[in-house]
C-alpha positions as CSV (number, residue, x, y, z in Angstrom):
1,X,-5.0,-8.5,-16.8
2,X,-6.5,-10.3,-14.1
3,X,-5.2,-10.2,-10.3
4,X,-5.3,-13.5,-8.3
5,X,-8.3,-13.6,-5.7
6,X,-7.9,-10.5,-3.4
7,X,-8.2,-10.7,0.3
8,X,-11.5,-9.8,1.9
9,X,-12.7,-7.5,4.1
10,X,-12.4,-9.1,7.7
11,X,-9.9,-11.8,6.6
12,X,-6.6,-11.3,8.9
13,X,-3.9,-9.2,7.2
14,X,-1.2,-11.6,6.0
15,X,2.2,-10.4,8.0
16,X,5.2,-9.5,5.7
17,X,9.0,-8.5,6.1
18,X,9.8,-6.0,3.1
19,X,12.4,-3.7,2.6
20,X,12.5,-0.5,3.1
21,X,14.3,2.5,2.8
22,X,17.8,2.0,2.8
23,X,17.2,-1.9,2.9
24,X,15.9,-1.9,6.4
25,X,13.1,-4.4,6.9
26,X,9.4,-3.9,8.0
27,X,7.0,-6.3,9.2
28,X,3.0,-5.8,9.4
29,X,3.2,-7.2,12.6
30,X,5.4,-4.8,14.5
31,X,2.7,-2.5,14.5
32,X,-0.1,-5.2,15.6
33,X,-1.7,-3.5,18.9
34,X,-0.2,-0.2,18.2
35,X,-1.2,1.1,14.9
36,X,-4.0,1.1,11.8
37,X,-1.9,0.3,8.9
38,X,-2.4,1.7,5.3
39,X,-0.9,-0.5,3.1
40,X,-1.1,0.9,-0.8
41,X,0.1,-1.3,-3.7
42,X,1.0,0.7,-6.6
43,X,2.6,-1.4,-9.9
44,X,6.0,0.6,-10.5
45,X,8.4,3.0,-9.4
46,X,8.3,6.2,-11.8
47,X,5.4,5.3,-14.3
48,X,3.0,8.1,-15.1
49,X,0.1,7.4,-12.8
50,X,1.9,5.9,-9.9
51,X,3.6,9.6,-9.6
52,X,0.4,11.2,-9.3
53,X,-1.3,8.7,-6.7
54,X,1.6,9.3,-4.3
55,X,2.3,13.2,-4.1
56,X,-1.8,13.3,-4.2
57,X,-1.3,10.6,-0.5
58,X,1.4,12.4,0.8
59,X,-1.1,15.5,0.6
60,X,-3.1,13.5,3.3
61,X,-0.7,12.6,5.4
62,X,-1.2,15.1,8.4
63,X,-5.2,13.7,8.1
64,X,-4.4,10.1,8.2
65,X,-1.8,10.5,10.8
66,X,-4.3,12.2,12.8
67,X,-6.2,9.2,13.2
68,X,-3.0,7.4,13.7
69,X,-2.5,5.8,10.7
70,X,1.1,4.1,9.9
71,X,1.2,4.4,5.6
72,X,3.7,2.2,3.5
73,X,3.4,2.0,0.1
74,X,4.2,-1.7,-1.9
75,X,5.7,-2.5,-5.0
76,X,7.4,-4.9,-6.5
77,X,10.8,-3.0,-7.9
78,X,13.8,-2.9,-5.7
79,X,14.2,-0.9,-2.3
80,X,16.9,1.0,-4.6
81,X,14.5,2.1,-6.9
82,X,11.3,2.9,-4.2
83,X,14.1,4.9,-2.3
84,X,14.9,6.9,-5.2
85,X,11.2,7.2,-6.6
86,X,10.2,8.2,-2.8
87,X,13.3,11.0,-2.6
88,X,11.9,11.9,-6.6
89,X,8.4,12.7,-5.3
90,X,9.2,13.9,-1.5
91,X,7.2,11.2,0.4
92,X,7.3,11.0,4.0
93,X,6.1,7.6,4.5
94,X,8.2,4.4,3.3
95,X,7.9,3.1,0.2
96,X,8.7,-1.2,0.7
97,X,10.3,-3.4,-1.8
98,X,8.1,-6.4,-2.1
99,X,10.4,-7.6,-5.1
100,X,10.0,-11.3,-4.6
101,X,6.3,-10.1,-5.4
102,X,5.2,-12.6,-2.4
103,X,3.3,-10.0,-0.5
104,X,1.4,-8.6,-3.3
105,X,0.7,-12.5,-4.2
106,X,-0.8,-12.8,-0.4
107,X,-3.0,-9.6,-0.7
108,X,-4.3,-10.8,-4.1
109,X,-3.3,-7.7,-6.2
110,X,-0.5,-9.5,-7.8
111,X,-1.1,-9.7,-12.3
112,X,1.1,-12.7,-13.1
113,X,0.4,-12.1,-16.4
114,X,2.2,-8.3,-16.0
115,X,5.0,-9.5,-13.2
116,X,3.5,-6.5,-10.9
117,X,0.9,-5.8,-8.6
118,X,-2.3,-3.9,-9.3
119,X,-3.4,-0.4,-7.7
120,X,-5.2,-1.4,-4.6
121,X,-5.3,-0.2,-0.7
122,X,-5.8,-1.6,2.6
123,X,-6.4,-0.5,5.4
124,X,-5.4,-2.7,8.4
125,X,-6.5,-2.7,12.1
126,X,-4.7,-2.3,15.4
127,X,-5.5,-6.4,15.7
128,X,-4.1,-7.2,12.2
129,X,-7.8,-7.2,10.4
130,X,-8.6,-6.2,7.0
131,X,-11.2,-3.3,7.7
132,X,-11.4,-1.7,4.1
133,X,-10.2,-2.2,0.5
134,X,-10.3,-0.2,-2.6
135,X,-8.7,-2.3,-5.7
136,X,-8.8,-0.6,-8.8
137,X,-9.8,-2.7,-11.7
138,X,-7.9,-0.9,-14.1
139,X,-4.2,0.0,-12.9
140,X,-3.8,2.4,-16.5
141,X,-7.1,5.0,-15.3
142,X,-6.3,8.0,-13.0
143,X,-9.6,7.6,-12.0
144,X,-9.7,4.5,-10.7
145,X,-6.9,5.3,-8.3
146,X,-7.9,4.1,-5.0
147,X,-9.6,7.0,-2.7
148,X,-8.1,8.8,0.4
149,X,-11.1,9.6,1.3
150,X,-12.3,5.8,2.0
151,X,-9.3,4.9,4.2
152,X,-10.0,8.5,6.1
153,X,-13.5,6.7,6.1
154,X,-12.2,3.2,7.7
155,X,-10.5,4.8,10.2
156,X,-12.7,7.2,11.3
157,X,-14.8,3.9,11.8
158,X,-11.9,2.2,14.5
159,X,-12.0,5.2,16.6
């Protein structure tokens, strides 16, 4: 299954207002001048890969907070369901609802063909630029699960 074109490396990160936990909303844009933003798509709440990828983040947290990173992780099943799947798997950082599948659309990771997004990361700079990408081109392989170790990488670069 194909994605739609995915956004590039120095293109500006395209703002969103998702909800998070408890239905609160976030916007890229209230971190602009603040923060680095990791943004990771994963395709659904509670399927097999998708519970490995996050625990396996969440064991880099202290490293990419370090560097000052804000992580969110995107999908496209409600902000019931991310809450629960985040409680499930004992995430500190925010799982958003992007169930309108709009934001995932704008990054270029959304499948139409599926009805959710692909496996991909982003890591976004204090000015709201795309500085580093991993997309996976095959959301059903462990191994293409998009690496920590690159976004450590990217902003280790903005420092």
């Amino acid at each position: 299954m194909t994605a739609t074109a995915s956004l590039e490396v120095g293109a500006p990160a395209p703002d969103f207002k998702l909800r998070g936990p408890g239905g609160q909303p976030v916007t890229l844009s209230e971190y602009r001048g603040t923060n680095p933003v990791v943004l990771v798509f994963f395709p659904l709440a509670f399927s097999p890969i998708c519970s490995h990828q996050l625990p396996d983040l969440e064991k880099r947290m202290d490293d990419l907070r370090a560097r000052g990173a804000v992580v969110f992780g995107i999908s496209i099943d409600s902000h019931y369901a991310n809450t629960e799947f985040a409680r499930k798997l004992k995430l500190s950082f925010p799982l958003l609802s992007d169930f309108r599948k709009e934001t995932s659309a704008a990054y270029g990771v959304l499948m139409p063909e599926a009805g959710y997004s692909g496996r991909a990361t982003f890591v976004i700079d204090k000015d709201g630029i795309v500085v580093h990408k991993d997309h996976a081109h095959s959301h059903h392989d462990m191994a293409q699960v998009p690496s920590v170790d690159g976004v450590l990488g990217a902003l280790d670069r903005l420092r």
